[in-house]
N, C-alpha and C positions, 0 to 999 in steps of 0.2 A: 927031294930036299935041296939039292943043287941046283934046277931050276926055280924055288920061291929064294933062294939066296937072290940067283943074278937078277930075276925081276925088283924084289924089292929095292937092292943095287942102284939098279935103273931111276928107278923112282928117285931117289936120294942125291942122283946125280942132276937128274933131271931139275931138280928146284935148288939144287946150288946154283945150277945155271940161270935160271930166274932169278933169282937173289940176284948174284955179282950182276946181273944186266941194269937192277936197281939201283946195285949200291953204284956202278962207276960210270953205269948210262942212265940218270937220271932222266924223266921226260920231260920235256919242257915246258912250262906252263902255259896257259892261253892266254893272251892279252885281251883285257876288257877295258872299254871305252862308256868314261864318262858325257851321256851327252843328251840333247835337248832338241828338241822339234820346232822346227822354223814354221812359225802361228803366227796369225794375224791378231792386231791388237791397237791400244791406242798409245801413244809415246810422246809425253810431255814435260819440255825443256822448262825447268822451273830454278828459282833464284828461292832461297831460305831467309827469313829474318826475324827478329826478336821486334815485338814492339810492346808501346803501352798507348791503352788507351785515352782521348781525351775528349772532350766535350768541342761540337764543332767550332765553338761560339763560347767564349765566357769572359767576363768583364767583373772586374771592382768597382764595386760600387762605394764611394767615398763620399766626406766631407769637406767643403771645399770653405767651410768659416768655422772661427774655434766659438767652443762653446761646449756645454755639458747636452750628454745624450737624455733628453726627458722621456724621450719613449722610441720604445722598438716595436714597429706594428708587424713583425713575421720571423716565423720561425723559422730553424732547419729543417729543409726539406717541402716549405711550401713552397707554392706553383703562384707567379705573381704575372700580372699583366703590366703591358708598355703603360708607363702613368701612375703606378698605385704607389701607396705612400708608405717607403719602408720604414721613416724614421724620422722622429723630429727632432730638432737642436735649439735648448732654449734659447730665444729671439728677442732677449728685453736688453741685448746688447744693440742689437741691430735695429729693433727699431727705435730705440734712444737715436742712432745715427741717422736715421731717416729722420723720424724729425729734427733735429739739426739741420741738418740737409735743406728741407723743406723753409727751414725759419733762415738759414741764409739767403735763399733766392728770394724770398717775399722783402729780406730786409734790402739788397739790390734793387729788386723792382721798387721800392719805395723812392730810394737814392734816384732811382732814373725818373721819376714820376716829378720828382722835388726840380732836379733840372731841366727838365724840360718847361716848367715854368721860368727858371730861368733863363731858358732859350729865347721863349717867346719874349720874355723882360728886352731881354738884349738885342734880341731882329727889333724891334718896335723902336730903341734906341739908336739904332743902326741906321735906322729909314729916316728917324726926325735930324739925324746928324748929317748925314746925307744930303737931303736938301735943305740945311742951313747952310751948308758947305757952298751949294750951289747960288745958294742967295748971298755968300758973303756976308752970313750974320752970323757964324761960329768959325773959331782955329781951325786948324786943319790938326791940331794937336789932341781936339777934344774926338775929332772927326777918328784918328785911325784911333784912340783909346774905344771907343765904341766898337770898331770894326774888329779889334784885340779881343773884345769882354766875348762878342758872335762866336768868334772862330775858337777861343777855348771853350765858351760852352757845347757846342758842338762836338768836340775833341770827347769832354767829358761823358756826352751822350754816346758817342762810339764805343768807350772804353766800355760804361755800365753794360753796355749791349753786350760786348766780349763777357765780363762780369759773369751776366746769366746765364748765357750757354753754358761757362764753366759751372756756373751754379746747377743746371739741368742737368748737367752729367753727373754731378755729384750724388743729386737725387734718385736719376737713373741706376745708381750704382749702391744706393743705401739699399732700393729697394730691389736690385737681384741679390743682394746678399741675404736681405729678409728672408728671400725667395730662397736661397739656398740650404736654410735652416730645415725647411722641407723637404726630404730628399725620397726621391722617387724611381721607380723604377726603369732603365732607360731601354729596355727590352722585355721581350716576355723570356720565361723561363724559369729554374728552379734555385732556390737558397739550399746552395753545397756547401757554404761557409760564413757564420756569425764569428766576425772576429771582434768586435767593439760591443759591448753590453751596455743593458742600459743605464742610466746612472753616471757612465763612464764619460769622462773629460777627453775632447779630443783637441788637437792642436795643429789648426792647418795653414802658422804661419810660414815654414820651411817644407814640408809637403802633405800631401795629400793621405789626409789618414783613411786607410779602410774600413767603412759599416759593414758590411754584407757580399759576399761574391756571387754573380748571377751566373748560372750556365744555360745553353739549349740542348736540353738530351735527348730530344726529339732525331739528333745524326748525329754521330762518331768519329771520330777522325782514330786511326789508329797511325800512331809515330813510329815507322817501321825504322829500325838502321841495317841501312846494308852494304859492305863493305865495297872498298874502291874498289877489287878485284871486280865485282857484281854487277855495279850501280852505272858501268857503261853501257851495261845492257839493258838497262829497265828506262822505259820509256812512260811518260805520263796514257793515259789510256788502257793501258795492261790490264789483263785478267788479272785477280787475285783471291785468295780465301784465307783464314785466320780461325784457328781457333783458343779458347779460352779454356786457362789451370782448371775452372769450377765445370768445366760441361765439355772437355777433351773428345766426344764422338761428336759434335755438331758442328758443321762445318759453316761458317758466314764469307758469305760471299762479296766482293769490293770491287770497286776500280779506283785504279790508279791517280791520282789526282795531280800530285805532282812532284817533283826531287826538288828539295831544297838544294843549291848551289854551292854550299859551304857546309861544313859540319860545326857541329854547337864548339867544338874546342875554338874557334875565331872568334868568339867573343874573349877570351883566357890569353888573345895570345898579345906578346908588348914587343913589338919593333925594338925598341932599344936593349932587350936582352938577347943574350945567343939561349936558343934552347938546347939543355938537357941532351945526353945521349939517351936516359932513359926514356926522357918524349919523343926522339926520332924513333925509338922500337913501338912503340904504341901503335896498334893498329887504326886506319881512321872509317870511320862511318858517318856515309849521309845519308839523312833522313828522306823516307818516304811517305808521302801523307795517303792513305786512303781515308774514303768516305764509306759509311757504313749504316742505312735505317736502324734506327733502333725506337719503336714506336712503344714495345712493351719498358724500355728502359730497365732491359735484362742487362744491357753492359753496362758498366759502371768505369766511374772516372777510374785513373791509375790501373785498370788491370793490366797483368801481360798476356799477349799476345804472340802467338807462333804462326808467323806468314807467311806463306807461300806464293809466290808472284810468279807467273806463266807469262813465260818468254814466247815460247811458240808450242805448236800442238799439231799435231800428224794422228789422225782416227782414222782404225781398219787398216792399217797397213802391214807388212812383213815385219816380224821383230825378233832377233836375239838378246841370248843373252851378253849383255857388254864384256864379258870374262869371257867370251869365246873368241872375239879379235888377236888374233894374232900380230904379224909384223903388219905395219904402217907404212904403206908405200907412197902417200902420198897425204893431200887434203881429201880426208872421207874417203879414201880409197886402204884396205885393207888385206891381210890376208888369211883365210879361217878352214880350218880341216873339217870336211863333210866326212861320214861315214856311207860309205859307197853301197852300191844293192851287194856286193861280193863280200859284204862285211870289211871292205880293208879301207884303211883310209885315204883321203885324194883332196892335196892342195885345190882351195877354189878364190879367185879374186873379186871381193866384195866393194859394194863403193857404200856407204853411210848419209842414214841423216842425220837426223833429232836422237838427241840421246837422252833419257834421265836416268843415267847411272848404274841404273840394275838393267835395263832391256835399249836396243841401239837399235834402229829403225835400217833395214835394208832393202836399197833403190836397186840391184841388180847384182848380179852372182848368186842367187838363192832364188827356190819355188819352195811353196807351200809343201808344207809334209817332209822336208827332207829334214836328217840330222845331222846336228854340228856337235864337234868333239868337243866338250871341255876340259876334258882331261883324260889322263887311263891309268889302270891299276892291273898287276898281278893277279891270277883267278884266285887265290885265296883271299887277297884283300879285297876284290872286290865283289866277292859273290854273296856276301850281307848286304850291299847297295844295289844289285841289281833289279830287282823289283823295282826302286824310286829312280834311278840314274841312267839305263841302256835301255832301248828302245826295242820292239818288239822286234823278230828277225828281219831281217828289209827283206821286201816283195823279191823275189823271182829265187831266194835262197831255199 
C-alpha cells in the first residue's frame, strides 16, 4: 500500500513539473515567412488615362446666305458622298440679284458701246483739225478743243472698262451665292447632327448658321488626358490600348499620334486677371490623341474610354513582387530578403528595371526559383496562410 502511495506520488510530481516548465518556460514560436518565387514573366511600364471618343474628321456643315430652308435631302445617320446635295435654301432672293447683276453689266457695256462711237466722232475731228492747223486754215483754239473732246473720250472709255470688270464681279458673286443655296456635302461620311430643320429661316449675315454635322467614322481618335506628372513620359509613337463602359473585356489596340502642347484650360485663361487660388490646386491635363480603325463603327462619338499607354516592356524576364524591395540604395539598386536553403533569411542586393506597380523586373541579385520575403508572421497567425504564402521546404533541408 506504501509503495502504490510513493509511485502514484511520483506521477503527480512528475506533471507538476511539466506544467510549471509551461506555465514559466513557455516555447517559443516558429517564425514563418511570407514569400514569393522569383519567375520569369513579362513587366510593362504603363501610363493610365480617361479619354473620350471622337470622330477623326467631322466638319459643320453650314449656310453661308440667309434665306428659308426649302428642303433637307438627308437624314440622321445617313452615309453621304463628297458632292451630294444636303439641302436647298430658297434662291428667288438670289437670283433676283443675279439678275441685277447681269442687267448692270449689259447696261455698262451699252454706255461703252455709245462711246466709242464717240471716240471714233472725235479722232476723225482731231485728224481734220490737225491738218487745218497745218494748212493755216483753223485756230489753233478749235485745234486743242478737238484734241480736249479725244482725250476725254478716251478717259471715258477707260473708266466704262473699270465699270465692267466691277460689273463682272458682281455677277461672279450673284451667282456663287445662287450657288450657295445649294449646299452640299464637302466630305464623305455620316449625318451625327440635324440642327436646322426644314422650313426653318436661317440667317448668315453675322455667322455662319449650321444645317447638318458631317463625321468620318470610318477612324477614331480617342482624347486621352493625362496628367503633367505622366505626359513627360509618353511620346507620339507609343503602344496603347483602351477599353470601352459597354464591352469592358475587349481590348482596342492604338498608337499614339500625338500630345497636344497646351491643355484645353489656355483657351479660359485672360492675362489681365490674377488666377484664383482655387485654379492653382487644380490638376492640369494634356491631351493625347490616338487613332483607332473602327470599320464596324462599333465605337461611337462621346464614349469614354480607359487608356493605357506603354511606356516600355521587358518579356521573359526575372520579376518580383514590387512589395518585396526593401531599402533603396541607389537608382534601381535595392535591397531584398531571400529566404536561404537553411530556411533562415539573408540580405541580398538587387539592381531593377521596368516596373508596373505590382511585379519589378530584376537585372541582377536574383536566379530563377529562389524566394523572397514579403513579410513574416508568428506560427499561429501564420499557419492558415501557409499553403498560399511559404514556399515548399528549400532543397537540401
Amino acid at each position: 500500500m506504501n509503495r502504490l502511495f510513493k509511485a502514484g506520488l511520483a506521477v503527480v510530481l512528475a506533471g507538476l513539473c511539466v506544467g510549471a516548465k509551461f506555465l514559466f518556460f513557455p516555447e517559443r514560436p516558429t517564425m514563418q515567412y511570407l514569400t514569393a518565387e522569383v519567375s520569369k514573366g513579362d513587366v510593362n511600364e504603363t501610363v493610365l488615362a480617361t479619354g473620350t471618343l471622337k470622330a477623326f474628321k467631322q466638319v459643320s456643315v453650314g449656310a453661308q446666305v440667309s434665306g428659308q430652308v426649302r428642303s433637307l435631302k438627308v437624314a440622321l445617320g445617313d452615309t453621304v458622298k463628297k458632292g451630294d446635295l444636303i439641302a436647298e435654301i430658297d434662291s428667288q432672293s438670289q437670283q433676283n440679284d443675279l439678275r441685277t447683276a447681269e442687267a448692270a453689266l449689259e447696261n455698262i457695256k451699252a454706255q461703252r458701246a455709245a462711246e466709242l462711237a464717240t471716240l471714233e466722232q472725235a479722232k476723225s475731228e482731231f485728224k481734220r483739225q490737225k491738218g487745218m492747223l497745218s494748212a493755216k486754215a483753223t485756230s489753233r483754239q478749235d485745234y486743242e478743243s478737238a484734241l480736249a473732246t479725244l482725250t476725254e473720250s478716251q478717259a471715258n472709255i477707260a473708266a466704262l472698262d473699270a465699270q465692267i470688270v466691277e460689273a463682272d464681279i458682281e455677277v461672279d458673286t450673284a451667282k456663287v451665292n445662287l450657288g450657295y443655296t445649294a449646299i452640299v456635302a464637302p466630305m464623305d461620311g455620316v449625318v451625327v447632327a440635324v440642327v436646322t430643320k426644314e422650313g426653318q429661316t436661317v440667317n448668315a449675315s453675322q455667322e455662319t448658321p449650321t444645317i447638318v454635322k458631317l463625321a468620318q467614322l470610318d477612324t477614331m481618335t480617342v482624347k486621352a488626358e493625362v496628367s503633367e506628372a505622366d505626359v513627360v513620359n509618353v511620346q507620339p509613337g507609343q503602344k496603347a490600348m483602351f477599353t470601352i463602359l459597354g464591352d469592358p473585356d475587349h481590348n482596342y489596340e492604338a498608337t499614339l499620334r500625338s500630345i497636344e502642347p497646351a491643355p484645353d484650360s489656355i483657351t479660359d485663361d485672360d492675362d489681365t486677371s490674377s488666377s484664383s487660388s482655387s485654379d492653382d490646386d487644380e490638376a492640369i491635363y494634356y491631351n493625347a490623341l490616338l487613332d483607332v480603325p473602327n470599320p464596324d463603327h462599333r465605337l461611337r462619338i462621346s464614349m469614354t474610354a480607359e487608356v493605357t499607354i506603354t511606356l516600355d516592356e521587358a518579356k521573359d524576364v526575372l520579376t518580383i513582387p514590387t512589395i518585396s524591395l526593401g531599402h533603396k540604395d541607389g537608382p534601381g539598386q535595392y535591397t531584398v530578403r531571400v529566404l536561404g536553403k537553411d530556411g533562415h533569411p539573408e540580405e541580398r542586393k538587387v539592381r531593377t528595371g521596368l516596373s508596373d506597380n505590382v511585379n519589378v523586373q530584376v537585372k541582377e541579385g536574383l536566379q530563377a526559383g529562389e524566394w523572397v520575403i514579403l513579410g513574416e508572421a508568428s506560427g499561429d497567425s501564420a499557419s492558415s496562410n501557409d499553403s498560399q504564402h511559404n514556399p515548399p521546404p528549400p532543397m537540401g533541408m
